[in-house]
Residue, then its C-alpha position, 0 to 999 in steps of 0.5 A: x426426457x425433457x426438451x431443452x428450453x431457452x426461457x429464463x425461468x428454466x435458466x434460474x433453476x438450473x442456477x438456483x439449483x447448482x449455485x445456490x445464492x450466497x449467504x450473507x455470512x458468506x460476505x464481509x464489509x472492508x474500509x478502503x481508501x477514495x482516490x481524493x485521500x490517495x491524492x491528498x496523501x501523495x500530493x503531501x509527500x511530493x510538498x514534504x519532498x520539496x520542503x526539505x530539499x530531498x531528492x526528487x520522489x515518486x509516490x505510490x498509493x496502493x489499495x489493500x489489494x494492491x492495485x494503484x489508486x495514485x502515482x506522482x513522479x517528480x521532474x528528474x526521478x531516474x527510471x527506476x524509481x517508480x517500480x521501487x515505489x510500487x514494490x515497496x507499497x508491495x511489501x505492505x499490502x501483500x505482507x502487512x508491515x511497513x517495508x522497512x519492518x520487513x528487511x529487520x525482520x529477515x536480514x536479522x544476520x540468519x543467511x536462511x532468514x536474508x534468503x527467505x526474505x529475499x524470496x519473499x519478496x520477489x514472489x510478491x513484488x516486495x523490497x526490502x528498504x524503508x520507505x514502504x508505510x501501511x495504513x489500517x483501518x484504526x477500528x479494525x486494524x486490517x490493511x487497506x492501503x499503503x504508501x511507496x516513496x522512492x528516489x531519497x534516501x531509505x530513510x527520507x523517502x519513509x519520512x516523505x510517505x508519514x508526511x502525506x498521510x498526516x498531510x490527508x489527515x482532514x481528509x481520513x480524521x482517524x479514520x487509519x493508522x500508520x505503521x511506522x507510526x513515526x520516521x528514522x529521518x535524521x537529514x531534515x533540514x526543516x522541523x516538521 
C-alpha cells in the first residue's frame, strides 16, 4: 500500500484517471446577448412606451438561460408589473415561443389543454399573456434571449418589446429573430 502524498502530481492522476478530460465533442459554442444589446433593447421599448402614450412598463431582458441581463421600470408602474415582465421573458426562454403564442396554444378551449398550461407555466415561472418576444439566433435558430414588457395592455406591451428589439437593430444587424416577428397592437397613436 502506498502512502498517502500531497503532491499535485499524485493529485492529477487521480483526476485524470477518474475524470478523464472532456472531449471537445462534448462541448458547443452558443451566441448570447452583451449587456449594451440588452440595454439598447429595453431602453427602445421605454422610448416606444412614451412615444405612444401607453401606460408606464417595466422591461426585462433575459438570456437564454433565463438569467436577467437588464430591467428598467418607469416612474408610476405598480408593483406587480415587474415580476409579470420577468414571467413573461420566462415563458420564451424556458418554453421557446413568444408568450402570447404559448396562451393560443393551451387555452385553445380543451379544459385539459388551459390546465396543462397553467401548469406549465407555474413550474416555469411562465405567463400566459402577450407581451413576452424571443430572440434567436437567425443562423441557428436557438434561443438566446427574450424580452418581457409588462404594465399597458397585453397587446401594447408586446408591441413596446418589437420595438426595442428593432430600436438595437445597429447593434445586433441581423444577428436574431423575433418571434412575433410582428405586433397585434390596434391603440397606436403614432405610426411606427
Amino acid at each position: 500500500r502506498k502512502s498517502p502524498s500531497n503532491s499535485a502530481q499524485d493529485h492529477y492522476s487521480v483526476l485524470v484517471r477518474y475524470h478523464p478530460p472532456f472531449k471537445m465533442a462534448a462541448l458547443r459554442t452558443s451566441r448570447t446577448l452583451t449587456l449594451d444589446a440588452a440595454d439598447e433593447i429595453a431602453s427602445g421599448a421605454v422610448a416606444a412606451c412614451k412615444r405612444q402614450g401607453f401606460k408606464p412598463v417595466s422591461v426585462v431582458v433575459l438570456n437564454s438561460s433565463g438569467n436577467t441581463i437588464v430591467s428598467k421600470t418607469m416612474d408610476g408602474v405598480l408593483p406587480a408589473f415587474p415580476e409579470i415582465a420577468i414571467a413573461k421573458a420566462t415563458t420564451c426562454t424556458s418554453m421557446g415561443m413568444s408568450s402570447r403564442l404559448f396562451r393560443e396554444k393551451y387555452t385553445s378551449g380543451e379544459v385539459a389543454k388551459f390546465v396543462q398550461g397553467l401548469i406549465m407555466a407555474d413550474i416555469a415561472g411562465g405567463a400566459l399573456f402577450p407581451g413576452g418576444v424571443v430572440l434567436r439566433d437567425a443562423e441557428s435558430g436557438e434561443v438566446v434571449g427574450a424580452v418581457g414588457v409588462s404594465g399597458a395592455a397585453g397587446d401594447e406591451d408586446e408591441f413596446c418589446a418589437l420595438a426595442g428589439v428593432e430600436a438595437a437593430k445597429g447593434i445586433i444587424a441581423g444577428a436574431f429573430t423575433m418571434d412575433p416577428a410582428t405586433h397585434s397592437c390596434a391603440t397606436l397613436s403614432v405610426d411606427q
